[in-house]
C-alpha positions as CSV (number, residue, x, y, z in Angstrom):
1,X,104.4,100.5,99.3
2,X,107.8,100.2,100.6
3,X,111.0,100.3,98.6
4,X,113.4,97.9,98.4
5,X,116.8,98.9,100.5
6,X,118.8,98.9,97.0
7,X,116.0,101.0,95.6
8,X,116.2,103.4,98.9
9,X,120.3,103.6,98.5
10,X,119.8,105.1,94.9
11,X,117.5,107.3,95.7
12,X,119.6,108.5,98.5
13,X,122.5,109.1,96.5
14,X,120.6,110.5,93.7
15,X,119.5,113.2,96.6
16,X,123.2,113.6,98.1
17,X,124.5,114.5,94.3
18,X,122.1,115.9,92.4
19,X,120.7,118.4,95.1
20,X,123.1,118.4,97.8
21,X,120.6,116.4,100.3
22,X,123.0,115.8,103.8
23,X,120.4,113.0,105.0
24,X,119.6,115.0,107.5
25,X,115.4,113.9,107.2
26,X,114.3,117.0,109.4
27,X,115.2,119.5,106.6
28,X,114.0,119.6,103.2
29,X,116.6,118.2,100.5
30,X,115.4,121.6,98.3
31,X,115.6,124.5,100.7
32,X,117.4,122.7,103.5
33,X,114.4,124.4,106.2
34,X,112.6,122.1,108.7
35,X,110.0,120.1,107.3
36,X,107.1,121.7,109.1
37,X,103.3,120.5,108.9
38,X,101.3,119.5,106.0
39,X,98.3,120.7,104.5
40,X,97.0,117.1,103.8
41,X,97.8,113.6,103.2
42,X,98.6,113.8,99.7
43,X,101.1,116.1,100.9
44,X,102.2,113.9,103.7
45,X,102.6,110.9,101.2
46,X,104.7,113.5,98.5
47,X,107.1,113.7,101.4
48,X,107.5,110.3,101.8
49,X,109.1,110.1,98.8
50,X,110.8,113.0,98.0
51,X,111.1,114.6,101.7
52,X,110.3,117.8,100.4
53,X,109.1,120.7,102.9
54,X,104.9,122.2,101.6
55,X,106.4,124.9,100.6
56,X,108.8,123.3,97.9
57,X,106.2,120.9,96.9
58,X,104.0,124.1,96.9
59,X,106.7,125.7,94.2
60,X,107.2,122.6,92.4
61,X,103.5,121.4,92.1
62,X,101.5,124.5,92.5
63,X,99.0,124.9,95.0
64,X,99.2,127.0,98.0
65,X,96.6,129.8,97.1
């Protein structure tokens, strides 16, 4: 589903306050390393809409072992 453009501008400066997020797409808004690969498309789609790195959504969610 895609989200509305005023939808898109809150989230993005939601990101840019609360965690410091520069915009930059190619890092991670949480550890601000490149994105990387993803284990599998649930992944993929969890960084659609948070653009956070496997490894944070690894921390955040659990999974990785």
């Amino acid at each position: 589903m895609k989200r509305s453009a005023q939808l898109e501008e809150f989230v993005d400066g939601f990101r840019r306050s609360v965690l410091g997020w520069d915009g930059n797409e190619e890092h991670c808004p949480i550890c601000n390393k490149p994105i990387g690969t993803f284990r599998d498309p649930l992944s993929e789609r969890e960084y659609q809409i948070s653009h956070m790195c496997q490894a944070c959504q690894d921390s955040i969610f659990g999974g990785g072992e």
